[in-house]
C-alpha positions, 0 to 999 in steps of 0.5 A, a space after each residue: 668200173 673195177 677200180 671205183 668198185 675197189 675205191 668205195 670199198 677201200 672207203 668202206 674200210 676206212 669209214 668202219 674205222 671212224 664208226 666204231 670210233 664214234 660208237 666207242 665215245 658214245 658207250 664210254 661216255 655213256 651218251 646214249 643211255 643219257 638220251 634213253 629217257 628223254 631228249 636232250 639239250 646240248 648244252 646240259 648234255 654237254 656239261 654231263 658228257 664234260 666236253 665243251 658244247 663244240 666237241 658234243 655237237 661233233 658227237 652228237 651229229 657223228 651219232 646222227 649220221 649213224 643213227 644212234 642219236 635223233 635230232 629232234 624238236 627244239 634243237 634237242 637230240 634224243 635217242 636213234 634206232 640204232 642207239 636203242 638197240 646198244 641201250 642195256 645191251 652188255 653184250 654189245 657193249 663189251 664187243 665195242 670195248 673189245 674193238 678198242 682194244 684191237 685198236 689199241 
């Protein structure tokens, strides 16, 4: 039980890491506030983001995992609950920025 218990929060650790990664490439590619009015394709969305369709698909479903992103009819993606929360927010904008740094 101990040694599980240590595990999943050692896994805790690691994936806080990889979120706040995702969340950073989310803000800095402004990813959410191009889904703040309507949803998106992915290709258009892929070439304002200037990554090839591939690399915004892994973004993009990263983003839903985390529930910044939606999926939504039609194969479009639109903004998640926890996205609209970051969404013209600069005080949590500077905070992710500011992780990167610690990360740097």
């Amino acid at each position: 039980h101990v040694a599980r218990r240590r595990a999943r929060d050692t896994f805790d650790l690691c994936a806080g890491f990889v979120y706040s990664q995702i969340l950073l490439a989310c803000v800095r590619l402004a990813l959410l506030e191009r889904l703040a009015d309507r949803p998106r394709d992915l290709a258009p969305l892929a070439k304002d983001l200037a990554l090839p369709p591939d690399a915004a698909l892994r973004l993009l479903r990263a983003a839903v995992a985390l529930r910044l992103v939606e999926h939504r009819r039609g194969g479009r993606f639109g903004l998640g609950p926890l996205g609209a929360a970051v969404v013209g927010n600069r005080a949590v904008e500077a905070m992710i920025e500011h992780h990167a740094l610690l990360y740097g």
